[in-house]
C-alpha positions as CSV (number, residue, x, y, z in Angstrom):
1,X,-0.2,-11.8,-18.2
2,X,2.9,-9.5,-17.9
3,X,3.8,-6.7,-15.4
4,X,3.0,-4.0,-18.0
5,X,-0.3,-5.3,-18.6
6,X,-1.3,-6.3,-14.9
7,X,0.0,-2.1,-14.1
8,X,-2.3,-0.7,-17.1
9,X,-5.2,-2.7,-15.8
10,X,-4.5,-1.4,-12.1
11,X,-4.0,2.1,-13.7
12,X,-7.8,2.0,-14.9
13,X,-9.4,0.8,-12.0
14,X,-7.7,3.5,-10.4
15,X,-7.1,6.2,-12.0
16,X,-10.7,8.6,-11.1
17,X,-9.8,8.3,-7.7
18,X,-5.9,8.0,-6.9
19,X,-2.8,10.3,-7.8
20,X,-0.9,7.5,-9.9
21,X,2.7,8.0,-10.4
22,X,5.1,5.4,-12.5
23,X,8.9,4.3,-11.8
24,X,8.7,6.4,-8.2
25,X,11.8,6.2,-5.9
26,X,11.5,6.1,-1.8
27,X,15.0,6.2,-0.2
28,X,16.9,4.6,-2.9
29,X,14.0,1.7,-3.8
30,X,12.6,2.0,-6.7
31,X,9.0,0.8,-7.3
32,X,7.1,0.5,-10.8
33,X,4.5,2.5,-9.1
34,X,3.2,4.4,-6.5
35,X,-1.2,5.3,-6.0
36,X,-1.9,8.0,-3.1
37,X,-5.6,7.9,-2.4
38,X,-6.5,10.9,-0.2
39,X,-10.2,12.0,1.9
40,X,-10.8,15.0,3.9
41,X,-14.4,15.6,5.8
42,X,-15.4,18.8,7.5
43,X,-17.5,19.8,9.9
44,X,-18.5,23.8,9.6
45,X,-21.2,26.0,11.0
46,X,-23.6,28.2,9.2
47,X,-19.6,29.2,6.6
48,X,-17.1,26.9,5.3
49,X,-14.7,29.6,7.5
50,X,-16.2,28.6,10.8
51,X,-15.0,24.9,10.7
52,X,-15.4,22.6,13.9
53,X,-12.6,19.8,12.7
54,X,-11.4,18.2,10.0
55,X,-10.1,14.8,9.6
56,X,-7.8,12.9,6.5
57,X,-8.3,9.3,5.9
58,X,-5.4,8.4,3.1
59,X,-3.7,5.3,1.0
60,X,-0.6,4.6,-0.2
61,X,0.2,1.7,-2.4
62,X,3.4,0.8,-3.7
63,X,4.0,-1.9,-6.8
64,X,7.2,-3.5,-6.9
65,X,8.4,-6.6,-9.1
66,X,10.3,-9.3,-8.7
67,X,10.7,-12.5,-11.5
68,X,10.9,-14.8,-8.0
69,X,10.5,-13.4,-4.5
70,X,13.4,-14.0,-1.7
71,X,13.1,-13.3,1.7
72,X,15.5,-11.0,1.9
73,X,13.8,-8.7,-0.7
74,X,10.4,-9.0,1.2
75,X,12.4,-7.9,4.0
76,X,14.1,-4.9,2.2
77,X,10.9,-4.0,0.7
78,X,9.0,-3.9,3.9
79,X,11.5,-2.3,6.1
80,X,12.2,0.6,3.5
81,X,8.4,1.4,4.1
82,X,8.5,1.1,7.8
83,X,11.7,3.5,8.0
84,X,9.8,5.9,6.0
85,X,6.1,5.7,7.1
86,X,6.2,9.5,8.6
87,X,7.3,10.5,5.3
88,X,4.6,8.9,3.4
89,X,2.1,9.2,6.1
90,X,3.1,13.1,7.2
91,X,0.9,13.0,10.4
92,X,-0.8,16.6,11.6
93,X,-3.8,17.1,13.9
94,X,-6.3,16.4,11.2
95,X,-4.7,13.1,10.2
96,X,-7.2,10.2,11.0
97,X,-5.9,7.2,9.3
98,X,-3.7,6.0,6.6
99,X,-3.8,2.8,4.5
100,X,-0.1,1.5,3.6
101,X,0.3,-1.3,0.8
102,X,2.8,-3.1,-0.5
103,X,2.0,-4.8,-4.0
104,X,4.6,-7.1,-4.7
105,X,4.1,-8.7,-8.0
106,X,6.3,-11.5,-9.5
107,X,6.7,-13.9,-12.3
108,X,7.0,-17.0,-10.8
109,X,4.2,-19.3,-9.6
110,X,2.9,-19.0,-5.6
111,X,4.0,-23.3,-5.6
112,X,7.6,-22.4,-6.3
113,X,7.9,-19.5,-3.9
114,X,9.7,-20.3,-0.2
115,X,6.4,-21.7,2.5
116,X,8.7,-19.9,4.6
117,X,8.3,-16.9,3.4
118,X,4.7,-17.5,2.2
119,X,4.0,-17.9,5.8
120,X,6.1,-14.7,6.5
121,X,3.6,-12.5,4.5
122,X,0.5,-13.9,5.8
123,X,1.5,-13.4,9.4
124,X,3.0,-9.9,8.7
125,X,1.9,-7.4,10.7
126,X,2.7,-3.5,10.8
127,X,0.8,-0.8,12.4
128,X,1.9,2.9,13.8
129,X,0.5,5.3,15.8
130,X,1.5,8.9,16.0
131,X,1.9,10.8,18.8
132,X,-0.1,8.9,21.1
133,X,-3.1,8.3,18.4
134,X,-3.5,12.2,18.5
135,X,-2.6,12.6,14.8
136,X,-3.5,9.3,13.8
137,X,-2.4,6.0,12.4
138,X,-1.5,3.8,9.8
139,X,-1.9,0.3,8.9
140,X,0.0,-1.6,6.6
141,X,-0.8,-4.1,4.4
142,X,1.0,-6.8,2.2
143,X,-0.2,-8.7,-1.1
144,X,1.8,-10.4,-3.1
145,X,0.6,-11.2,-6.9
146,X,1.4,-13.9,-9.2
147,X,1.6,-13.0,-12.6
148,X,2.0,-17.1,-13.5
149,X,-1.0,-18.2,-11.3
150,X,-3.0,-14.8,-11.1
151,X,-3.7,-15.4,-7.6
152,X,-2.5,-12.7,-4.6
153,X,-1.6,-13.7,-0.7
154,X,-2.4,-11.3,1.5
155,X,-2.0,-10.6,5.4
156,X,-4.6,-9.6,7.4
157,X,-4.7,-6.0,6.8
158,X,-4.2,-6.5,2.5
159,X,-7.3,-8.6,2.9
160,X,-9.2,-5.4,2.6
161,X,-8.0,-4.3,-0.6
162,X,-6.8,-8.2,-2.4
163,X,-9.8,-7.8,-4.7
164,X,-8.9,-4.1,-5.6
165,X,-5.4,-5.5,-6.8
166,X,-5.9,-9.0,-7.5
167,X,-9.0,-9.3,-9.9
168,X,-7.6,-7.7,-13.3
């Protein structure tokens, strides 16, 4: 399979649900693309005007490719995010929770990737709270995706999502 196929694929599981948005820049990195995923409840009485509270559960996923993966480009990758997570994120009152996601997909087989930095993925972990937990959080999750083996590695938090990205 090839990146362009693997992203069409994604692009219909996805598309009813999440914004999609192809070749998308954050902070100078590009990615090959970027899903948004948002859900808003409300509570009301008797008219829509009278609302009690409202509350935003969202998801962010970015795709980004690599023929072979080096640490240091995991590590670019990742910290780009983290630099911008209240960008992405944009916490308020009603803000409840955020799903962040990294898909990095590559050419090269999961044998002849670094254990290093196999290990480094797995063990990843990333989560932020704003203002105290009043407007929320967000959690951020990590698969990478062999194009060569069709098999993902996740850390804990892109456990939840691996099938979403990794069955095509």
């Amino acid at each position: 399979m090839d990146l362009d196929n693997y992203l069409e694929r994604i692009e219909k599981k996805l598309y009813t649900n999440f914004d999609l948005h192809r070749e998308f820049e954050l902070n100078g990195t590009s990615f090959e693309m970027y899903a948004q995923y948002n859900l808003r409840s409300e509570r009301y009485i008797l008219t829509k005007k009278a609302k009690i509270y409202g509350i935003e559960n969202n998801e962010h996923t970015f795709f980004k490719y690599f023929e072979s993966l080096r640490e240091s480009d995991f590590n670019k990758i990742v910290s780009n995010i983290i630099e911008n997570i209240e960008q992405i994120v944009k916490p308020h009152k009603e803000h409840m929770s955020s799903n962040v996601n990294a898909i990095i997909v590559v050419d090269s087989s999961i044998e002849e990737l670094d254990s290093d930095l196999i290990k480094l993925i797995k063990n990843f972990k990333y989560q932020k709270g704003f203002a105290f937990g009043f407007k929320g959080w967000a959690d951020f999750g990590v698969i990478l995706y062999s194009l060569k083996d069709e098999l993902a590695i996740t850390n804990k938090k892109g456990e939840d999502v691996k099938r979403i990205y990794s069955e095509v």
